[in-house]
N, C-alpha and C positions, 0 to 999 in steps of 0.2 A: 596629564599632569601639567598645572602651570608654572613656568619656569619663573621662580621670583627673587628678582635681583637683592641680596641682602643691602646692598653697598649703593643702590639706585640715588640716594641724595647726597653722595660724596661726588660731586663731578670735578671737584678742583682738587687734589691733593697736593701741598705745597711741603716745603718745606721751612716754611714759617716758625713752627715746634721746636725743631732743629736746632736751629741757629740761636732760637730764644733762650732752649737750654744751654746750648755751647757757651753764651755770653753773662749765666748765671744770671738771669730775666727770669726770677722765679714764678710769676704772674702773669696773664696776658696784661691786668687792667696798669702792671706798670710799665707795661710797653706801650696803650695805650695812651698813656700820658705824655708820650713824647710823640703823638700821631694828633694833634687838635682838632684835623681838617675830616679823621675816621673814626665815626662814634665806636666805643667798645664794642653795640653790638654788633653792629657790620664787621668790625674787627672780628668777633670771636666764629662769626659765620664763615669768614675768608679761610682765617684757620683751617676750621674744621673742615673744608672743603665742601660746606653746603651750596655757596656761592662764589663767580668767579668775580677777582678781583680785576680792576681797570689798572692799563698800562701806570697810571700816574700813582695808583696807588701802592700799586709795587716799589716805584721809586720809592715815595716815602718811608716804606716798610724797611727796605734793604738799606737805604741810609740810616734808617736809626736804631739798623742793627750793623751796618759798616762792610756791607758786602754787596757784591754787585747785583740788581735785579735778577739778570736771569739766573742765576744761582738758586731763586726759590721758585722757579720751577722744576716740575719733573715730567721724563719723558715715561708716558703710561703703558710705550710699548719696550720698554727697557723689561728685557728676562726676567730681569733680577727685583724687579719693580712689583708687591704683593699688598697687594688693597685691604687686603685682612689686618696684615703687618702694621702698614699704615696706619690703620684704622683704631688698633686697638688700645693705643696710650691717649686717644683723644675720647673714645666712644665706646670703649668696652670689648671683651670677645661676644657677648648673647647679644646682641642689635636688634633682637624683633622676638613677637608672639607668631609664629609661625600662621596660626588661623587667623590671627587681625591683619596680617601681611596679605594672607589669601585674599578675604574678604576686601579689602582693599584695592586689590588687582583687578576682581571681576567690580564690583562696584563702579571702577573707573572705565572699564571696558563696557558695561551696559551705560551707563551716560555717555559715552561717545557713540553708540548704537541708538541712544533714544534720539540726542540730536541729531542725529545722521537722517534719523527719521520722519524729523520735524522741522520744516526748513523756517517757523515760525521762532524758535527756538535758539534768537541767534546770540549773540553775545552782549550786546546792547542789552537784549527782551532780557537777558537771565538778570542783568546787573538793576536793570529799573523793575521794573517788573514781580524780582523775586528774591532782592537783594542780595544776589551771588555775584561778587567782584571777580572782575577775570581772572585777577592775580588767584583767588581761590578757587573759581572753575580749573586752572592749567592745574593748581595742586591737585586736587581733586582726579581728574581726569589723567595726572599722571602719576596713582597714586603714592602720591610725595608723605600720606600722614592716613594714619589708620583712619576707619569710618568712627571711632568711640575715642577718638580726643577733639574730633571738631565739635564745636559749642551747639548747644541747642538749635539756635537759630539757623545753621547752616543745614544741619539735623532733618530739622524740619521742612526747611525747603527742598532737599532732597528726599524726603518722602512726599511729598507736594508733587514731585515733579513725575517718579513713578507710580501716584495715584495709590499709596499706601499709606492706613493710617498708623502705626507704629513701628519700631526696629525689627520686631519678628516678623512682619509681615512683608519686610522691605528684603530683609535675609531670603525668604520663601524666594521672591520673586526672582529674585536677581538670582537666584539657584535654579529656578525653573527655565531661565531661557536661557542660561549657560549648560543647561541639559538638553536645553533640544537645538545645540549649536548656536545658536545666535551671536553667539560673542568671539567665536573661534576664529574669526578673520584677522579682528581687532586686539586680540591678546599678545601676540607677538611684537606687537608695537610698543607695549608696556611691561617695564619692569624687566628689560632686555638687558645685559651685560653688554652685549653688544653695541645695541644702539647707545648708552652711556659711555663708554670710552669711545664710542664716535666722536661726539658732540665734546667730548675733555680734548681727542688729542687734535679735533678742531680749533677749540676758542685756543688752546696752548701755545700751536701755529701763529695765531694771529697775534697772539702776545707775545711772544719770541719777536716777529717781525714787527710788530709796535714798539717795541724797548729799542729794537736795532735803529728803528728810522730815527729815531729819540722824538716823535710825538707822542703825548701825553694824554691824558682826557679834560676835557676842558675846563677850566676852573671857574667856577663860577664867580662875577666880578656884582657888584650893584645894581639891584635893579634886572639882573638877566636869569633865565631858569636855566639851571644846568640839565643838558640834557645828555646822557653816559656815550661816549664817543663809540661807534656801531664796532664789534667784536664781526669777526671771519666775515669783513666785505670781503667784494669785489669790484675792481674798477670795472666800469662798460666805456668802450671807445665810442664816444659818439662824434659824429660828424657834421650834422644839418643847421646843429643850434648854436646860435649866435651868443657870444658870451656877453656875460652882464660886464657894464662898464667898471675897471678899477682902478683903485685910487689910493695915495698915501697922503694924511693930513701933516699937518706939522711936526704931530709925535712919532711918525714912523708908523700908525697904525694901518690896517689896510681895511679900507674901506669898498664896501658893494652898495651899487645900485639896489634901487627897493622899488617894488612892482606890486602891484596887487589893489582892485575895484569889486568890490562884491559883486557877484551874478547871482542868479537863483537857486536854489534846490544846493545852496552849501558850496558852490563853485564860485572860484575868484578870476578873475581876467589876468594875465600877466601886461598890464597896461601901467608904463613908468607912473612914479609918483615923484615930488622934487625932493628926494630924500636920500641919506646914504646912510648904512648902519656901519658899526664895526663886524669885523669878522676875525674867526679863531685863526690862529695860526694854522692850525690843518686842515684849515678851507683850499678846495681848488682853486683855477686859474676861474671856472664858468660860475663859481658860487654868487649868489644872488638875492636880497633880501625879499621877504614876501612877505606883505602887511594881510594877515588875518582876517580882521572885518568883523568878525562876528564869533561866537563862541561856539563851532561844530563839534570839538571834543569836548564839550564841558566846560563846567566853574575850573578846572585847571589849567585850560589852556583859555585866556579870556579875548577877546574879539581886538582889544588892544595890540595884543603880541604882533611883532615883527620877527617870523621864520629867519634864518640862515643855512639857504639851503644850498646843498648838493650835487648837482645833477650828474656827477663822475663817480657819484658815491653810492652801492645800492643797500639798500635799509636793512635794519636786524629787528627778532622779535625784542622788543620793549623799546624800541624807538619809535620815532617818528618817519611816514612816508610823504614824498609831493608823490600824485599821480598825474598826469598829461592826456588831455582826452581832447577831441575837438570842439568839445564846448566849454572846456577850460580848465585850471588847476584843481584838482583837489586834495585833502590834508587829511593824512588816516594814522590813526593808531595800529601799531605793527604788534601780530603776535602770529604761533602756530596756531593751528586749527587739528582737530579730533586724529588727522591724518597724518600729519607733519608739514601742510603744506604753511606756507607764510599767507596770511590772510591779513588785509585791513578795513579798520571800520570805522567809522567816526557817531556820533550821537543826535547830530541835529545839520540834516535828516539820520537816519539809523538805517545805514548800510554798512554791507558786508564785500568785499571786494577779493577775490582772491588774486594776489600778488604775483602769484608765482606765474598764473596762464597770462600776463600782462608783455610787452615788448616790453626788455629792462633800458631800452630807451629814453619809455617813457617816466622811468620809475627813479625818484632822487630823494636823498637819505636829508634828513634835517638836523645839522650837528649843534645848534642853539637856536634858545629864542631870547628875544630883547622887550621887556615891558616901558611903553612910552610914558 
């Protein structure tokens, strides 16, 4: 029997609702209105505890309901704390089609088994290749959304990929090697109770202690891409490496050294340039600018950019990583992989790096970038 988390896309349960009603806030979108900087919909996601909110964004919330941030959290291992409970003035008591939940489960567990199996198969190849965005491969793969509400097109790539030419033939399949074991490793990894109040009363942790420190997540200013301040770091004590030069301009700003000469094959040189960028307030003492060069992540991340990176700080899935290698920097996009491990990858060239078997030495979080 597969065990299937009804509650699996609630990871954040706040209490947001609460206080909205205590304050006669008969609406989310009029609570909204007083949030500029948080579109309704990310709003109504934070709510609902589909997605976890950023330290900064808590402030805002809690002020413009007049209570102190951590107040709207909750702790997940509190007894008396019932996710059902929770759950059911925002989403109902029926939450699912029992058989689309199934089918959902194993669906996500044989595509982490096909890729597993195909090392051609990597994240990059799915997103160019075969038009599957990471951000919908993780859904997917964790399955976050039945197989019969994703659109055609994602539909169809996923019968593409298990070499089926319709939904009945895709069902057959994926029932066929979930019968002769193939998936059984992999299913416990998915759709876990478990494993999802892990990962809640993780990020919760970290936001407890991000409200405490009173840093915030970084705001985006002119000209700069905000990049979401990393949730459940950890500092690494490093020793060897020489800190970037710092600096305060007239305004009290603080300013980093900026490094970076393009090398081959997507690697940059940490070689000064006569440049200084600003840097966030919750930059370390070694943080350091690093000029791009060229566009290894994509049209989003463009050859322009000037990194502000890290090196005390080690990366989270949807962020950015520096790596340190002896032939020089390189710049990866952060996410898990089929296993849980943190993997990074970049586009040009199209590698896949896994993070986790790396010295976290070598390994520095990117808390913004700056467009010249």
């Amino acid at each position: 029997m597969i065990e299937i988390d009804a509650y699996r896309t609630l990871v954040f349960p706040n209490r947001i609702r609460k206080y909205r009603k205590q304050l006669n806030i008969g609406s989310l979108l009029e609570l909204s209105e007083q949030l500029p900087t948080i579109t309704y919909i990310r709003l109504s996601k934070i709510e609902r505890g589909e997605i976890f909110a950023r330290a900064g964004e808590l402030r805002e919330i809690a002020r413009a309901l007049g209570i102190d941030p951590q107040d709207l959290l909750i702790n997940v291992d509190d007894p008396e704390f019932d996710i059902a409970a929770w759950a059911e003035p925002l989403h109902g008591a029926d939450r699912s089609d029992p058989e689309a939940e199934r089918f959902a489960v194993l669906l996500a567990a044989a595509l982490r088994v096909r890729r597993a199996g195909d090392p051609a198969l990597t994240i990059a190849t799915l997103e160019h290749e075969h038009g599957l965005a990471p951000v919908i491969l993780s859904r997917i793969e964790n399955a976050l959304k039945p197989y019969n509400r994703w659109n055609d097109d994602v539909r169809a790539t996923l019968r593409r990929l298990f070499d089926v030419s319709n939904d009945r033939q895709l069902a057959e399949h994926i029932a066929a090697v979930h019968s002769r074991g193939e998936l059984d490793a992999v299913l416990p990894m998915i759709a876990n109770p478990e494993l999802r109040i892990g990962k809640t009363r993780v990020r919760v942790a970290s936001l407890r202690d991000e409200l405490d420190a009173g840093s915030g997540s970084i705001i985006a200013r002119p000209r700069r891409l905000n990049i979401p301040h990393p949730l459940g770091e950890r500092l690494i004590p490093v020793q060897d490496a020489a800190p970037a030069v710092l600096a305060d301009d007239a305004a009290g700003q603080r300013l980093v050294a900026v490094f970076g000469t393009p090398l081959p094959d997507g690697l940059i040189a940490r070689t000064p340039v006569d440049a200084h960028v600003e840097a966030p307030r919750n930059a370390g003492p070694r943080a350091y600018g690093l000029r791009m060069g060229r566009p290894t992540l994509g049209a989003g991340l463009p050859g322009r950019a000037t990194l502000i990176v890290d090196p005390d700080r080690f990366p989270s899935a949807g962020g950015l990583a520096v790596i340190t290698n002896e032939q020089g920097l390189r710049v990866l996009s952060v996410t898990f992989d089929r296993h849980g491990r943190m993997l990074g990858y970049s586009e040009n060239p199209d590698l896949e790096i896994e993070i986790d078997g790396l010295d976290p030495a070598n390994v520095a979080t990117v808390l913004a970038a700056v467009f010249e």
